[in-house]
N, C-alpha and C positions, 0 to 999 in steps of 0.2 A: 569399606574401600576394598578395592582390589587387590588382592594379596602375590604371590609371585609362586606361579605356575609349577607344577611337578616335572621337573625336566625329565623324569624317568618315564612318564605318559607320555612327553610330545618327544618324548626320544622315539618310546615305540610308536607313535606315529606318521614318524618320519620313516621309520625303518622299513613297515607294513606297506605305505604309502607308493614310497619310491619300489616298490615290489609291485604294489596291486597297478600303479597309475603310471609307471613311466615315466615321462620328463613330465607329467600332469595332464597331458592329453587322450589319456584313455577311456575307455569305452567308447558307446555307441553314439550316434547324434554329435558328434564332437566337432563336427564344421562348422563353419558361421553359416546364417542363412544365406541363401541364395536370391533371397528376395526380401525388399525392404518393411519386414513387419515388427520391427522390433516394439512401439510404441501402438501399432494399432488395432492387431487381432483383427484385419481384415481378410485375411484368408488363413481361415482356419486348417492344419493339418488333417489330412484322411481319415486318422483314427484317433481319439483321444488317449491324453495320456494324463498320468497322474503325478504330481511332483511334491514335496514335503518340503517345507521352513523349517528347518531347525534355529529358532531361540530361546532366550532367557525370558523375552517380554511377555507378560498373560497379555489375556483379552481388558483384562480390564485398562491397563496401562496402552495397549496398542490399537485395541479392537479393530482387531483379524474379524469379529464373527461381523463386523459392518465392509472391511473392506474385502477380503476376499470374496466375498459373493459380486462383487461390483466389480471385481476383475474377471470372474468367470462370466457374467456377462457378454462381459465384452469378445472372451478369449473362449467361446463353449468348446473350442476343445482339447483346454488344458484344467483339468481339477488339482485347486489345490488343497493338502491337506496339513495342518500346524500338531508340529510336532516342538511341544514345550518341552523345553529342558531341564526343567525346575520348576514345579506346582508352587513354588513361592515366589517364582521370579529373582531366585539370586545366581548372579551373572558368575561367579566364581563358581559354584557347584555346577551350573551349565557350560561351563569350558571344558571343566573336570569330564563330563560328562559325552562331549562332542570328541575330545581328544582319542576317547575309546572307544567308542562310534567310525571314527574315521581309520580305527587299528583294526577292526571289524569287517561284518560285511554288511552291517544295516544300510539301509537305503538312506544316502544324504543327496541332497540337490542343490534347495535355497541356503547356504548360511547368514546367519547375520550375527556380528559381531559386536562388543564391546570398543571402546575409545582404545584401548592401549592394548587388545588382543588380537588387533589384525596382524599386525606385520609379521610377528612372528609366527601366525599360520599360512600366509601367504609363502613365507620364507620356505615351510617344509613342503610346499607345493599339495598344501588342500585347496586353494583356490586353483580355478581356469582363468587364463587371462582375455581378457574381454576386448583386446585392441577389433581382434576379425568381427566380432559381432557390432562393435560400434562404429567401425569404418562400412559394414554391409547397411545397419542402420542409416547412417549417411548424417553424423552430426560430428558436430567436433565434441569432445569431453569435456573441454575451456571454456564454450560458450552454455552449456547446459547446467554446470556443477561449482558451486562456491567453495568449492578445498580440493587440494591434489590427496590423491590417492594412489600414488603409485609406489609401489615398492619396486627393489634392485629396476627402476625403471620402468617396469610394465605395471598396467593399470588391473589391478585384481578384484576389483568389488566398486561400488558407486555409493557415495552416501548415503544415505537414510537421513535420522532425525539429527539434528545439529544443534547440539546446548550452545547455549551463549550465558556467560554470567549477568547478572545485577545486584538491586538491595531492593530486597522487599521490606517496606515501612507500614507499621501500622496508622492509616491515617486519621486515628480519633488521639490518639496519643500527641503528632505533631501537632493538628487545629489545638487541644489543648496546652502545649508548648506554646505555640504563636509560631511555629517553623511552618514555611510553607515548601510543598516537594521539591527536592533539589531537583533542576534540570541543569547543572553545571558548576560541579561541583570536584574538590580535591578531596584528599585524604583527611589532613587536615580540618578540613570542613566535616567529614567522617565525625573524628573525635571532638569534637568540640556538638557536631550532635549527637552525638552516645552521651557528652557529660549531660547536657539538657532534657535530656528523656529517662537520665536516670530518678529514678524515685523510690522512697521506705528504704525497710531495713528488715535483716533478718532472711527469715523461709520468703517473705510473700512479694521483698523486695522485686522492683520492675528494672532490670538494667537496658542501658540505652542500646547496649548490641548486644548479640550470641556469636561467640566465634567457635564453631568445633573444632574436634583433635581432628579432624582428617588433614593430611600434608599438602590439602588443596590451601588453605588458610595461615598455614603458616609463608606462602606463597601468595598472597593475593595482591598487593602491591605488581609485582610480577604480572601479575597477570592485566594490569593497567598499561604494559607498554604494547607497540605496535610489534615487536619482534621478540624469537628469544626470550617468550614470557611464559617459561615452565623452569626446573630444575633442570632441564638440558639444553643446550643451544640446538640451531640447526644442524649442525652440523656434530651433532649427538656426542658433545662432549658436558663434561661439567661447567654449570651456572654459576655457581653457587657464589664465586667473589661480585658477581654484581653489586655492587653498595643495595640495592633495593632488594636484595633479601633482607641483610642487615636492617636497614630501616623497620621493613616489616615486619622482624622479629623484636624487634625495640618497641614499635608500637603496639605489637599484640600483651605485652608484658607490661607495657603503662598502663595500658587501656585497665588490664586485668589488676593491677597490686598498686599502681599510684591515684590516675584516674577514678578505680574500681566501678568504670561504667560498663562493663564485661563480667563475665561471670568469672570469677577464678578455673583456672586450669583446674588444679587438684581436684575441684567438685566437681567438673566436667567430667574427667575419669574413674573417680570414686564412685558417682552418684549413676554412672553409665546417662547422663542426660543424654534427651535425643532432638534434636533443634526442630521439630515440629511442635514436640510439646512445648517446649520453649517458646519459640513464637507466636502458635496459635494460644495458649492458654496464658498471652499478655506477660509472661515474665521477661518479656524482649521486646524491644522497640522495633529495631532491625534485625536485617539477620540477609547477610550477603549469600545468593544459592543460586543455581543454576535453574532454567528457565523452564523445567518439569515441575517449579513450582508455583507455573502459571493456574494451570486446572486445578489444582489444589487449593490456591486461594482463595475458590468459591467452595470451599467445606469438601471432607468425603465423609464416608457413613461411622468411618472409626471419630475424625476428630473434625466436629462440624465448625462452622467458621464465622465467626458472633460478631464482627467489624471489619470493614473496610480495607481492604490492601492495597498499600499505594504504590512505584515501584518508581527506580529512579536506575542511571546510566552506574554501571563500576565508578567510583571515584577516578579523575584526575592523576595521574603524575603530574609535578609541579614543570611547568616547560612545555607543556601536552597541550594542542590548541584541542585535540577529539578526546569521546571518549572509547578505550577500547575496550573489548573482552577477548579471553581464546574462545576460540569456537571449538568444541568436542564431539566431531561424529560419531554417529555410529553405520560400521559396514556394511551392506549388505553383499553377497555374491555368489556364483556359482560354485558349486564342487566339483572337484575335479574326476571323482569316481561317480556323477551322476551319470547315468543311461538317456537321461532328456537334457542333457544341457537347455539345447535353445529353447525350450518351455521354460524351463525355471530359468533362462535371463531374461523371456518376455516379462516377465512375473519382478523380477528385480528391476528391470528398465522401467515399466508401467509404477511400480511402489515407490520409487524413488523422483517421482516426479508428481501425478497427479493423484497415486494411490494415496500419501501419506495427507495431501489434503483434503482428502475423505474420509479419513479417522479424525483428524482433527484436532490430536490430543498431544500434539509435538511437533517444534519448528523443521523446518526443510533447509537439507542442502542443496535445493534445486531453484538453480540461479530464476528461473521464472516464475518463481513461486510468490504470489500476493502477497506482503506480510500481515498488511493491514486486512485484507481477507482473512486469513490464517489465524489471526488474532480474535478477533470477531468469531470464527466458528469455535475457536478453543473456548472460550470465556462463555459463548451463548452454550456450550455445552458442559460446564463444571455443574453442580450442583447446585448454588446460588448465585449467578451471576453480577446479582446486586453487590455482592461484595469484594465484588474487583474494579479497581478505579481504572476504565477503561481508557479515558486520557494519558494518566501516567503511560499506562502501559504500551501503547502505542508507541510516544513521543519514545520511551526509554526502548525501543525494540527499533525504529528506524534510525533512531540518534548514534545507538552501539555500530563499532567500526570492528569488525571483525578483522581481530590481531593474525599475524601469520601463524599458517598453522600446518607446517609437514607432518606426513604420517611420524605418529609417535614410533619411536626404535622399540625392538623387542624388547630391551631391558629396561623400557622409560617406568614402570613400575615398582620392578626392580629398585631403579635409582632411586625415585620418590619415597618406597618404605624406607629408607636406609638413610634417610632422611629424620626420622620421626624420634628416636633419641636422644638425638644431639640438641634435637632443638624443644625438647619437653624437659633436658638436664637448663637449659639457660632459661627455661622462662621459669622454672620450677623454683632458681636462685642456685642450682648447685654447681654454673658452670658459667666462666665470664662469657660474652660475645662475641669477641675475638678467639680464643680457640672454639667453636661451636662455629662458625663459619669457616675455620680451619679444618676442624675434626668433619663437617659435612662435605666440604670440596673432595677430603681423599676420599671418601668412602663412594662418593659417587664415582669418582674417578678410576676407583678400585672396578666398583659395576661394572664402567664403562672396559676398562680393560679387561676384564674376565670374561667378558661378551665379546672381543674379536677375532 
């Protein structure tokens, strides 16, 4: 999970920043077009130029080395070049890494962002705000994009690939249960199938779900409403006395020490388990995750994948006629010390709409985007496609109602780690549930006031 930024890097950031960039307008190229080419590359500029993506994603998770050539195609006279942040792909050592980048004189152009790392770099003014180039382009941002992206107002980046939650079920496990795939389904229904899928005992025991420590799960309830489904409201204050945290802190501790159709916490952290091995090597029935575990389910080279994945909506709130998820972009956007701006937003405009359906390998926040298309390339392209139930998957990707979802605040990270003792002391036994949703409200709230 994402850990909570070196303020003394985006300090100097900021500091460099507002020196080298101005009000974030500077350098060269820095107008909007003049003419409407944002999506087309049909009139190519006099001399080419060359721009850089700085991210965290390799090829193998984004594949740049299929889609960038299919944008220079089209755009011969913009080359682009991918500048990884991290030969492992971790998002946190590529922040780390951009932060000083940006206090620098390296060449940045494209950035693309993490779910809870945009705002706060929008805020020190590394992105360019994109209003002139999308009013030149001549679309509205409403009608093209499934989630707002605006920070203090102005719109600094476009989405990219867009998680949405589910449960992935093993489905050799339920035909042998007699459970057939839930298409509409509550929480409740949840555990009463974890009890049924549980089986044995000991090392080799099969439990009916895998819940990890990440503070997305002890949140997941939450994450079933239409609104206000993270540890901060809209309006970026503390959650936390929702009753359906509570709940969901009540159920993740049945499930796990009354139930015992979960795995125990303690082994979870002890054992450092990791929910792939978990699920894929059958010691899990389910296992609730976000929707990068689409490709997946048809096997990779490390952990190949021996049956069936079947996948079903987030669980119900009791009251809920839909089912929802949050939706977690991620950014993509200009620099604001780039020399090519409008190259590298043709390059964001173009990836954020029909680029990312030519990778194939992650859903879109681009309102036009085919799902049932999308799906269909993702799955023909995993490894064994045979082992992804491609009915579920479908029905549970057009079924999902995307929950509201404002850019995450600078400190919504922040808040969520701060999160994660209080409520590892109540499932653990050493702390009742009433203060542990007490002790979790100030300390967010703490966050949240230390951040205004």
């Amino acid at each position: 999970m994402k850990k909570k930024l070196s303020t003394t890097v985006v300090g100097l950031s900021l500091a460099l920043l507002v020196s080298a960039c101005g009000s974030g307008n500077g350098g060269t190229n820095s107008a909007a077009p003049e003419s409407n080419q944002g999506n087309k590359g049909t009139e190519p500029a006099a001399e080419q130029v060359t721009v850089k993506i700085s991210t965290w994603q390799t090829d193998a998770k984004a594949k740049w080395s299929t889609i960038i050539p299919e944008f220079e195609k089209s755009h011969p006279n913009i080359k682009v070049e991918l500048d990884l942040l991290n030969e492992k792909g971790d998002s946190i050592a590529s922040m780390q890494k951009l932060d000083l980048m940006a206090a620098s004189d390296d060449q940045l152009d494209i950035i693309e962002l993490p779910y809870t790392n945009y705002s706060q770099r929008a805020d020190i003014g590394l992105l360019e705000p994109l209003e002139s180039y999308i009013e030149k382009d001549g679309y509205k941002y409403e009608d093209e994009y499934l989630v707002d992206t605006k920070v203090n107002g102005k719109i600094y980046a476009l989405p990219s690939s867009m998680q949405r939650w589910f449960v992935l079920l093993n489905k050799e496990m339920l035909d042998e249960a007699g459970l057939p795939v839930p298409t509409d389904w509550t929480w409740s229904d949840f555990e009463e199938y974890a009890q049924k899928l549980t089986q044995g005992e000991g090392a080799t025991k099969r439990y009916g779900a895998y819940l990890h420590n990440w503070p997305d799960y002890f949140q997941l309830q939450l994450m079933s409403k239409p609104a206000d489904n993270t540890y901060l409201k809209a309006d970026g204050t503390s959650n936390a006395t929702d009753p359906i945290l509570k709940a969901n802190l009540e159920m993740m501790k049945k499930m796990m020490y009354e139930d015992k159709s979960a795995n125990m916490y303690e082994d979870i952290i002890s054992q450092k388990l990791a929910y792939r091995n978990q699920y894929f090597n059958k010691l899990a029935a389910m296992l609730p995750m976000g929707d990068w575990m689409v490709a997946e389910s048809g096997g990779t080279d490390t952990i190949p994948a021996t049956f069936v994945t079947a996948f079903a909506p987030l669980p119900k709130l009791d009251g809920e006629s839909k089912h929802y998820s949050p939706v977690q972009p991620t950014y993509m956007g200009v620099s604001s010390k780039s020399k090519n701006k409008q190259a590298a937003y043709e390059f964001v405009r173009w990836y954020t709409s029909e680029g990312l359906e030519i990778g194939g390998r992650v859903f879109s926040g681009w309102a036009k985007s085919d799902t049932n298309k999308l799906v269909d390339t993702i799955v023909n392209g995993s490894k064994d496609p045979s082992k992804i139930d491609l009915e579920s998957l479908k029905y549970t990707m057009t079924t999902t109602v995307p929950g509201n979802a404002p850019v995450p605040e600078k400190y919504a990270d922040e808040a969520k780690n701060s999160v994660i003792p209080e409520a590892e002391l109540y499932i653990l036994n050493k702390q009742d549930i009433d203060t542990t949703i007490s002790n979790i409200d100030k300390k967010i709230s703490d966050v949240v006031k230390n951040n205004q």
